[in-house]
C-alpha positions in Angstrom: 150.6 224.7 -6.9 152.6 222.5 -8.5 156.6 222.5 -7.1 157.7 221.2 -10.5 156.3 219.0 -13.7 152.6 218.8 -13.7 151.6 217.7 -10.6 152.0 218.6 -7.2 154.2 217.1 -4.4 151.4 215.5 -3.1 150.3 213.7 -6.6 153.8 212.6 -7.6 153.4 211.1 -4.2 150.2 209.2 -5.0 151.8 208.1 -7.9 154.4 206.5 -6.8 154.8 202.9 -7.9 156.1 200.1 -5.6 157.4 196.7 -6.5 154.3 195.4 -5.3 152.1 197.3 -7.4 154.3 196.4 -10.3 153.8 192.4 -9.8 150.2 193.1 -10.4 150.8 195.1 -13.3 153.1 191.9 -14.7 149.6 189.6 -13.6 147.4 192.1 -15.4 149.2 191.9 -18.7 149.2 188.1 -18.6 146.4 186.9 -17.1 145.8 182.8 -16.9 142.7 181.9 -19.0 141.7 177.7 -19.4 141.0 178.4 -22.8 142.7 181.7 -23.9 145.9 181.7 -21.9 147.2 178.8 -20.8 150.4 179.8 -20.2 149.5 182.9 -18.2 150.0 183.9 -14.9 148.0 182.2 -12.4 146.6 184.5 -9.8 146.2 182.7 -6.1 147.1 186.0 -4.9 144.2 187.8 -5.0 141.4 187.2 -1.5 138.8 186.2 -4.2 136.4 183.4 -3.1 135.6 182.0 -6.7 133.5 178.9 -5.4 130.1 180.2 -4.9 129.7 182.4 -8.4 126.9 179.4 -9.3 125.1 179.9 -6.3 125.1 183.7 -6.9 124.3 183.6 -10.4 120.9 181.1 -9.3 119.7 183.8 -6.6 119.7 186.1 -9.1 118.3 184.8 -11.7 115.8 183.4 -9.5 114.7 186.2 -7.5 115.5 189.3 -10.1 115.3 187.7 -13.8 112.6 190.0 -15.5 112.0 192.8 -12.7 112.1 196.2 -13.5 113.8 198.7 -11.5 111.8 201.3 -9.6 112.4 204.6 -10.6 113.5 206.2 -7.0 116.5 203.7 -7.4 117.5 206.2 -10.3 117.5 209.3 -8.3 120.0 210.5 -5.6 119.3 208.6 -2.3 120.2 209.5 1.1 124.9 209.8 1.4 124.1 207.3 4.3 123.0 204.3 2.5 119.2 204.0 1.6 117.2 203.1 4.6 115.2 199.9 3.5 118.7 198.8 3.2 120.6 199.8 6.2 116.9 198.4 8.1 118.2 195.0 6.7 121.7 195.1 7.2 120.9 196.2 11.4 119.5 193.1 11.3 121.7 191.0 9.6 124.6 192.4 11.5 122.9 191.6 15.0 121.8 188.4 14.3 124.7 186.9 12.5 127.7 188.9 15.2 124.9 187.6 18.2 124.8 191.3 19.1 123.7 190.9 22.3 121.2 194.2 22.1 119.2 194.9 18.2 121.5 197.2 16.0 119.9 200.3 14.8 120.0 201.3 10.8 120.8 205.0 12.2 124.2 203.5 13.4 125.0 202.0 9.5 126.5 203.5 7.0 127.1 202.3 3.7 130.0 203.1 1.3 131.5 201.5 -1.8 133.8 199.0 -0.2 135.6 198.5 2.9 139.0 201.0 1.6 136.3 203.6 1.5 135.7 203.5 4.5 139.4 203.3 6.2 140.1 206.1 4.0 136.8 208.3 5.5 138.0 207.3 8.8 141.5 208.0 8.0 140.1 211.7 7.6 137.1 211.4 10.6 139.8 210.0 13.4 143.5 211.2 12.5 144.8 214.5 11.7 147.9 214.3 9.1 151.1 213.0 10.8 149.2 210.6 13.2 149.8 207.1 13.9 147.5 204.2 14.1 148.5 200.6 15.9 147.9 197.8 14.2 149.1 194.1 14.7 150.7 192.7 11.7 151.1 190.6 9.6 147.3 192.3 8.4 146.0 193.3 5.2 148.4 195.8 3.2 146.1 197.4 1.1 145.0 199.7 4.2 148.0 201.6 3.9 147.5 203.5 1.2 144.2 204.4 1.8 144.8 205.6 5.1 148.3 207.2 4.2 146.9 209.0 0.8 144.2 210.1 2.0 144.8 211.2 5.8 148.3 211.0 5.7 148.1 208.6 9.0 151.3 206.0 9.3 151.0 203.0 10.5 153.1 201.9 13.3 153.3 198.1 13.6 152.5 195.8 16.2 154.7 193.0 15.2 153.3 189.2 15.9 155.7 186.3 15.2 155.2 182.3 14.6 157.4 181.8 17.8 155.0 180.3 20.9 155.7 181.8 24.1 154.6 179.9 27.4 151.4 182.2 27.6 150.4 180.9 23.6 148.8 178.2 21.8 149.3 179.1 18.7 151.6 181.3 16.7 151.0 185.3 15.3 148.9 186.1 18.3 148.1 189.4 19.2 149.1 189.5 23.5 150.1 191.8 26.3 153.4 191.6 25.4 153.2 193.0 21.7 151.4 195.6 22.5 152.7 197.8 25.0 154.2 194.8 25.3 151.1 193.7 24.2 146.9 193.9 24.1 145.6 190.8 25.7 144.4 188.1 23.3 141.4 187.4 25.8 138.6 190.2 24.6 137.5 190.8 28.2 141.5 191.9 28.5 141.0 194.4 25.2 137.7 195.7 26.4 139.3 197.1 29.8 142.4 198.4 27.5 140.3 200.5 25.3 138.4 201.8 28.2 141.5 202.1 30.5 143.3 204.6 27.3 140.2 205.9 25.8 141.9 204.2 22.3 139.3 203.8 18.8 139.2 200.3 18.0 138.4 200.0 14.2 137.9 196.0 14.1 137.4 194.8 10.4 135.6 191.5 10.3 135.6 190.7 6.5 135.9 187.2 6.9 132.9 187.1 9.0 130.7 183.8 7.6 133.9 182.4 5.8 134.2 179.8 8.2 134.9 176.4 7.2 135.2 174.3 10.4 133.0 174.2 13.6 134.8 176.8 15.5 133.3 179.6 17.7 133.3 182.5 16.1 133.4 186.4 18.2 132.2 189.6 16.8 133.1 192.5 18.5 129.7 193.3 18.1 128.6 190.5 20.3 130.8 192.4 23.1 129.3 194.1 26.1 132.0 196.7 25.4 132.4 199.3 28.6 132.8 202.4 26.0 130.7 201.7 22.8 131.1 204.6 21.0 135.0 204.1 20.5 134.4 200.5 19.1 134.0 200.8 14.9 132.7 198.0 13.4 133.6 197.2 9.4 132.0 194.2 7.1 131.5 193.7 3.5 130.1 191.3 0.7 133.4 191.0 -1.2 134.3 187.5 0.8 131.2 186.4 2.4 129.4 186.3 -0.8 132.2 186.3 -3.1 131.0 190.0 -4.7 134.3 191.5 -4.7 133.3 193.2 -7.6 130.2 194.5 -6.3 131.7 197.4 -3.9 129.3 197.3 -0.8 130.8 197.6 2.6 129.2 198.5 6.2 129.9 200.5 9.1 128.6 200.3 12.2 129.2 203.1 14.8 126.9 204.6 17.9 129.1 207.5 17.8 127.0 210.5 16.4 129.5 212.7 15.5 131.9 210.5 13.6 128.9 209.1 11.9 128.0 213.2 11.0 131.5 213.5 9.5 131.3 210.7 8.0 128.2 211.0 6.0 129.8 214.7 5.0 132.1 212.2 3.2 130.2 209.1 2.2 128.9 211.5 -1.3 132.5 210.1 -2.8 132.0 206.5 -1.7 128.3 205.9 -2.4 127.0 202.7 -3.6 124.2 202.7 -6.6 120.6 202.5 -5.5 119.8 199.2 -7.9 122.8 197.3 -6.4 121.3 198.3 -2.7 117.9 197.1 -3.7 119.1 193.6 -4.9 121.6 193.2 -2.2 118.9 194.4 0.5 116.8 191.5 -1.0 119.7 188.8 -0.4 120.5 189.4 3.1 116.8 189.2 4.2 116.5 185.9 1.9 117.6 183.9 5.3 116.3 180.5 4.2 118.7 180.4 1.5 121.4 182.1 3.2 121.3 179.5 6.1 120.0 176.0 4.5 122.3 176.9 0.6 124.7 179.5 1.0 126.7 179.5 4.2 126.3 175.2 4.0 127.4 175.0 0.8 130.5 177.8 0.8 131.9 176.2 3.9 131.9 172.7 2.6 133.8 174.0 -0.7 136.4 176.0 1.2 136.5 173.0 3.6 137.5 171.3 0.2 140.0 173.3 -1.3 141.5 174.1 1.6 142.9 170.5 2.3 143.6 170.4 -1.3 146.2 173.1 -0.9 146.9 171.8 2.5 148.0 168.7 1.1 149.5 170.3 -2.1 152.3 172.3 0.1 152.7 169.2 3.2 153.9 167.2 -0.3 156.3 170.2 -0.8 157.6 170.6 2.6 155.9 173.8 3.3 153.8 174.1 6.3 151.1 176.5 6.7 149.7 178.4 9.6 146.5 176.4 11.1 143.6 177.9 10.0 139.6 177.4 9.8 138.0 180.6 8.4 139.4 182.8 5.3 139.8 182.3 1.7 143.8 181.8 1.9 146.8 180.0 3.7 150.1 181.5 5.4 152.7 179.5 4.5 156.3 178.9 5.6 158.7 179.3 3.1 161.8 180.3 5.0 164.0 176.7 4.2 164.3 177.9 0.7 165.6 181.6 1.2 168.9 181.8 0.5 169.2 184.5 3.6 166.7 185.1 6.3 166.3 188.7 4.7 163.6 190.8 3.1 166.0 190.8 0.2 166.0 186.7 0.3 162.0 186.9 0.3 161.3 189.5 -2.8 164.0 187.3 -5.1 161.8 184.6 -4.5 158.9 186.4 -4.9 160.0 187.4 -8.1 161.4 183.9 -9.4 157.7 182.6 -8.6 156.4 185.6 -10.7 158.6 184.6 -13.4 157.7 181.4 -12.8 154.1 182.0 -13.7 152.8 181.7 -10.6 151.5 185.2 -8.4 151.0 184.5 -4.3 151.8 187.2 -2.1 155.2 187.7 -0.2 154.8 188.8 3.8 156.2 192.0 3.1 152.8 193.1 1.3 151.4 192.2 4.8 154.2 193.9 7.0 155.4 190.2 8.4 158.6 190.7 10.4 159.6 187.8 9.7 160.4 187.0 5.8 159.8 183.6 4.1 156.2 183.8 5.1 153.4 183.9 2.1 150.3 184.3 1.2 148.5 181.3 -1.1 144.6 181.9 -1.9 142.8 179.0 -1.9 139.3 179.7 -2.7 139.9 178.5 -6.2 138.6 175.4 -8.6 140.8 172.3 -7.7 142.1 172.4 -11.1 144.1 175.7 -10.9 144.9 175.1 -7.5 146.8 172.1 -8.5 148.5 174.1 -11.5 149.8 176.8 -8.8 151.2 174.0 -6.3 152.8 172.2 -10.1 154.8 175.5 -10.5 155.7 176.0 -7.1 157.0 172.7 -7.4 158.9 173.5 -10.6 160.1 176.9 -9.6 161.4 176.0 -6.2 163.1 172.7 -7.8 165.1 175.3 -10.1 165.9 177.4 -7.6 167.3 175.8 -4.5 167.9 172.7 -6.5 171.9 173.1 -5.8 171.7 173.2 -2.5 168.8 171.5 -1.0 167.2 168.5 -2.9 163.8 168.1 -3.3 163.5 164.7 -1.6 164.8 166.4 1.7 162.6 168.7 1.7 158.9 166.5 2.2 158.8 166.6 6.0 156.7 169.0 7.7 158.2 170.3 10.8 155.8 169.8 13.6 155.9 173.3 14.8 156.8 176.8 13.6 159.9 178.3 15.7 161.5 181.9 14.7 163.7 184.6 16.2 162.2 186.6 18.2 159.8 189.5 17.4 162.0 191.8 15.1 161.6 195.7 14.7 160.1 197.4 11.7 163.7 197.7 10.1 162.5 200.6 7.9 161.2 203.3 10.1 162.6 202.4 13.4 163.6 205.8 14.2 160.6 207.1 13.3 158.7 204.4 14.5 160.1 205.3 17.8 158.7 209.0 17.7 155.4 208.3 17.0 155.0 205.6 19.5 156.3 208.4 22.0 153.7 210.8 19.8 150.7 208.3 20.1 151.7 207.2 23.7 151.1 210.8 24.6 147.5 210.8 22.6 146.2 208.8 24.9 145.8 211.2 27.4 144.0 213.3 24.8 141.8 210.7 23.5 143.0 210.3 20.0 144.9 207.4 19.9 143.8 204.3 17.7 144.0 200.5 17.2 143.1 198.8 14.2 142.3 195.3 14.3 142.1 193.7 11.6 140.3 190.6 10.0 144.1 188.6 9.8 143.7 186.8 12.7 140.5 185.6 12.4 141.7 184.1 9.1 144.0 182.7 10.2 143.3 181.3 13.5 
């Protein structure tokens, strides 16, 4: 029953607005059009790959233009996904993570997007009040779905751009930041999770969004000592640039979460015609491997240098990277503090200033002045958005730094060092006792997520 108005405590909760949900709200009234809008808000926010709609479009059009749909695509199909599909996706999955034994369809299931399927297994793994690790900066949009649905907090896992004498490179997940740290090395992790009986829930949505010859390692590829606990999440939104399209996989041996699971998957399924077509892509391997992958790689290789270059010419460095569809870039020279505060007045001046990236916050960076800058984009708008950052950030540290100082790009990224979570601290402190104890009874849980892989 409802405590007062007309909803209950646990809808006015839902419905609670943050500052970050009202930035997109300010994008969504104003959207940049070429044509329509010029003067809109230019979205390199938003993990949208927008280089490969061509070669989607052709596919189609060549392998569905004129077909009719078969009529059990209509009907109700099986909660788990339909089998022809998950057949196809098995192997997909094994031969693009180089699973090192064949992935069974019985172990996939299918739901309308990868956020469906945290918030299932918010339900499946957690009971309310529980705690899941996670290493951040990572992908925001998991808390709600995790916290709205289960009522599960996150409790962070903070990495840092500051290299210790056991790192290459900064925000790397090691021994030391998890329990003062999970190793970076997978054989390391493998031995943790069967050493504390923890879930690991390892999102690679970034999978084939590779542009540079780098080895890439699926958990899948792992001869992991406790299978069952290892949860395995992919999608189409960035791979294939079908964000729109709602398809995500999940692949776990364990029976009874996949039972569970499937008791849920009736909210989150996907339609039968969009299973069909997409079952049909995934087994076309010719084009996948001799048009697709080539041809998305070289045009993020592409863009990325363009915006590369675009913020080196600003002073900005960015975090090296060769997979993703976006850029973290250091900002912190033109806060006027080294605060949260310092970061979300910039934020909002680069809002104003028709121009929407993401501040670290929205990723749950302890460090502020860090940003998120999409760069799977045309050239053209991605040289409007680095024009006005040039403008905004002229206007608003012009008094105190000028812009001529400001061109050299440091040669390395050096912080504090790894800072708490400033706004639950106490209670961060009481779950980490809370999940510390969960070990012993097996219900403790790490979430991976696909941040580092975009980013290293």
């Amino acid at each position: 029953m409802a405590a007062e108005g007309d909803m209950s405590a646990r809808g006015r909760r839902i419905g609670d607005d943050s500052a970050l949900d009202c930035s997109s709200s300010i994008y969504e009234a104003d959207p940049y059009d070429e044509c329509t809008n010029p003067q809109g808000i230019l979205n390199l926010g938003t993990s949208e790959n927008k280089l490969c709609f061509d070669l989607i479009e052709e596919w189609f059009n060549r392998r569905n233009g004129g077909k009719s749909i078969a009529p059990d695509l209509l009907q109700y199909s099986c909660v788990q996904g339909i089998e022809s599909f998950r057949e196809e996706i098995a192997k997909f999955l094994t031969d693009y993570t180089r699973a090192p034994k064949t992935l069974h369809s019985e172990e996939i299931i299918i739901m309308n997007g990868c956020c469906s399927i945290f918030a299932a297994l918010s339900m499946v793994l957690f009971d309310p009040g529980d705690g899941y690790l996670i290493p951040t900066p990572y992908y925001g949009g998991v808390n709600p779905y995790m916290d709205l649905y289960g009522e599960v907090k996150a409790v962070h896992v903070n990495l840092d751009s500051k290299i210790s004498e056991y790192e290459s490179l900064p925000f790397r997940l090691t021994v030391d930041k998890l329990e003062a740290g999970m190793q970076h090395a997978k054989e390391k992790l493998d031995s943790i999770v069967f050493r504390h009986k923890l879930h690991v829930i390892m999102d690679e949505i970034y999978m084939l969004s590779r542009f540079e010859d780098i080895n890439f390692t699926s958990i899948l590829s792992l001869n992991a000592p406790d299978p069952e606990r290892i949860h395995f999440m992919w999608g189409f939104s960035k791979d294939f640039a079908m964000c729109g399209i709602r398809v995500a996989v999940l692949h776990t041996r364990n029976k009874e979460i996949r039972s569970a699971l499937n008791r849920l998957a009736s909210f989150h399924r996907c339609p039968g015609p969009i299973q069909c077509i997409l079952r049909q892509l995934i087994a076309d391997r010719e084009w996948i491997n001799k048009t697709y992958i080539p041809t998305n790689q070289r045009r993020l290789r592409e863009a990325h240098r363009i915006i590369v270059d675009g913020l080196a010419a600003l002073g900005i460095p960015v975090l090296q990277n060769s997979a993703g569809l976006y850029v973290w870039a250091d900002f912190r020279k033109f806060l006027k503090a080294q605060t949260t505060e310092a970061e979300i007045d910039l934020w909002w001046k680069l809002i104003h200033g028709k121009l929407y990236i993401n501040p670290g916050i929205a990723f749950g960076c302890c460090e502020p002045g860090w940003f998120r800058l999409v760069f799977s984009d045309v050239a053209d708008r991605i040289n409007l958005g680095i024009q006005r950052l040039k403008v905004t950030l002229q206007a608003y540290v012009s008094e105190t730094i000028p812009m001529d100082d400001l061109k050299e790009v440091p040669s390395s990224l050096v912080s504090a060092k790894v800072c708490s979570d400033d706004d639950s601290s106490e209670w961060g402190e009481e779950l980490l006792q809370r999940t510390s104890e969960a070990r012993t009874q097996n219900n403790a849980i790490v979430n991976v997520t696909a941040f580092t892989s975009a980013t290293g």
